[in-house]
Each structure stands twice: as C-alpha cells, then as structure tokens.
C-alpha positions, -999 to +999 in steps of 0.1 A: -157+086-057-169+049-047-155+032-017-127+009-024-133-024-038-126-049-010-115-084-023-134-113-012-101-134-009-073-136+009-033-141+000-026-145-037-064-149-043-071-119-037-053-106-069-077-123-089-104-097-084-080-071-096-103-065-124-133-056-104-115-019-105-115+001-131-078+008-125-080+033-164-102+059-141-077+062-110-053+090-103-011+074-097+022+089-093+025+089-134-013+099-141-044+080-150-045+044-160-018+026-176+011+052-181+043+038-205+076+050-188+097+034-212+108+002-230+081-024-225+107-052-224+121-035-192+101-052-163+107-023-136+095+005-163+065-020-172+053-023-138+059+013-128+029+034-147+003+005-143-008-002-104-030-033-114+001-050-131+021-039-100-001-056-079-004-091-102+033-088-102+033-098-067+028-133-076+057-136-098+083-114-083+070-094-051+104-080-043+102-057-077+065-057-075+070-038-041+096-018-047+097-009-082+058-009-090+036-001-060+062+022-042+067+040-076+029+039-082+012+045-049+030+059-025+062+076-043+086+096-022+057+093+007+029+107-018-006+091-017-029+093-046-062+080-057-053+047-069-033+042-035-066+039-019-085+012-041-051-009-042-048-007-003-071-036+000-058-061-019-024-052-002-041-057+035-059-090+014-026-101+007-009-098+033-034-114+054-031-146+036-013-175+035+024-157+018+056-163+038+067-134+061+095-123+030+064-109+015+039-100+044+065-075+066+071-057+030+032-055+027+026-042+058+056-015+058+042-004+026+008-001+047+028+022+070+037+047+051+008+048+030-010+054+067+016+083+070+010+096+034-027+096+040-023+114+073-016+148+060-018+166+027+007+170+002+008+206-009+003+210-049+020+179-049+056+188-044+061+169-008+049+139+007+016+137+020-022+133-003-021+142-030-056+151-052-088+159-037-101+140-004-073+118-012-067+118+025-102+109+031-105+081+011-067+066+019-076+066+053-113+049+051-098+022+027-073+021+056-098+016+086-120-008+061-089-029+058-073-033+090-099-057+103-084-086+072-054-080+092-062-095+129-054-128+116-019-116+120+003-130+156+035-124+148+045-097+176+067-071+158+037-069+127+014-067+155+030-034+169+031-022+130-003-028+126-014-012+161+003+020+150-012+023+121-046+021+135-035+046+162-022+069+131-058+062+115-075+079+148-053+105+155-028+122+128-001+136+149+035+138+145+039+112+177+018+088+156+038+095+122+068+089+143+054+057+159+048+041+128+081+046+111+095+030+142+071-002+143+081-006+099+120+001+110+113-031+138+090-047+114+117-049+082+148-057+108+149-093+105+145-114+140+176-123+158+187-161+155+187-178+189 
C-alpha cells in the first residue's frame, strides 16, 4: 500500500487535492469506494459511504461532514480502516489552516480517536480498534507524517490534544489511550467566558 497522499495546502485548500487519491481502491466502514446507504437526496446517507465527499463536505456544512460522514466513514464506533489513513492528512491539512476554532477542535478530536483506533487492533472487526491488514501501521505513519502541519497550532487546550496524540503515536498504552480522551474531552469543552 502507498504512503498517504499529503496535501500541499493548508485549510480549505487542502480539499482541493482530494482527487489525487484514488478514494474507489480504499477500504471504509461500508466497503470500498463510494457505497450508497440509501436515498441520495438524504445528505447524511449521501455523505456516509463516500469518504472523499465527506471530506469536500467540510466546506459546506463541517458539523454533518464530521459527524455524519467522516465519523461514520473512518473511524465508526472507534474502528480505523484503510481509507482512515489516506484521509488523515487532509484532516491534520485542514485543521492546520486558516478555519475558525468551531471546525479545528472537531478536527483534531476526530484526530484523537483515530490515534486511539490506530493504537490497537480490532479483532475480526467486531470492536474498536484497526481494522484490515497493517491498518495500524499505516494509521499511525499517516499520523506521525501529519502531526508536524499541526505545530502552527497555539491555542493551549489543542496543544495538550495534540501532545497526546504524539505521545499515543510512540507508545500505545492504556495511560496514553486514556490521556487522549482526556485532552479531546478539554479540547471539545468550550473555554470559560471571563
């Protein structure tokens, strides 16, 4: 399997080299390529089943983008899969860039538990974890590769979140898990008004 495609921009931009992926080849939650769940006039079924649209619809509506198509693609129920991997980059890309924090913290939690999907495997599938083979490889070095986009980053709480992540990414222990779903729980609560 190649190495994850790493976008050359950053923000937005970045999801303009979507198409340098051959998304039709790579292993989601639903199967290979562009999966229909169900009426194509129903946005959350549209996006669910295809990981490139889930990641274009970030531009239009990142809320359902996040949690109805990249969740539901890439990292369902804490599962990790092939495409997870190649669309990790543009996430980190995106996230890096210029977007307000209402769609960076939900990036970079999404990071998160993708770091604690990819940290373990995922026995035939039926619990959380990698799922397919060196799925857990290949999460993790798309991972490492794209942590660096993210030093641009100052804001303290993503900071920690980001931190534990790369701590995850070097040693895959429960203390690190647990470390991680802490810095995304401080990460998601909103800052206290002064």
């Amino acid at each position: 399997m190649d190495a994850p495609y790493q976008p050359n921009g950053t923000g937005f931009a970045a999801l303009d080299e979507l198409d340098q992926v051959d998304w039709s080849r790579l292993e989601h939650c639903y199967g290979k390529g562009v999966v229909s769940l169900g009426d194509a006039g129903n946005v959350s079924l549209a996006i669910a089943g295809d990981v490139s649209r889930s990641l274009a619809a970030l531009r239009a509506d990142p809320s359902l983008a996040i949690s109805e198509g990249l969740y539901s693609n890439i990292c369902h129920q804490g599962t990790v899969y092939q495409a997870t991997a190649h669309a990790v980059p543009f996430i980190a890309a995106v996230a890096a860039g210029d977007v307000p924090d209402g769609i960076r913290v939900p990036l970079l939690a999404l990071l998160g538990d993708i770091s604690i999907g990819g940290s373990y495997i995922a026995p035939d599938g039926s619990h959380a974890g990698a799922f397919g083979e060196h799925v857990d490889v290949l999460v993790r070095e798309s991972l490492a590769t794209s942590m660096e986009r993210l030093s641009t980053i100052r804001t303290p709480r993503l900071v920690v979140l980001i931190q534990a992540i790369e701590s995850l990414l070097v040693q895959s222990t429960d203390a690190c898990r647990d470390a991680v779903e802490s810095a995304i729980d401080v990460a998601l609560t909103p800052p206290a008004t002064p």
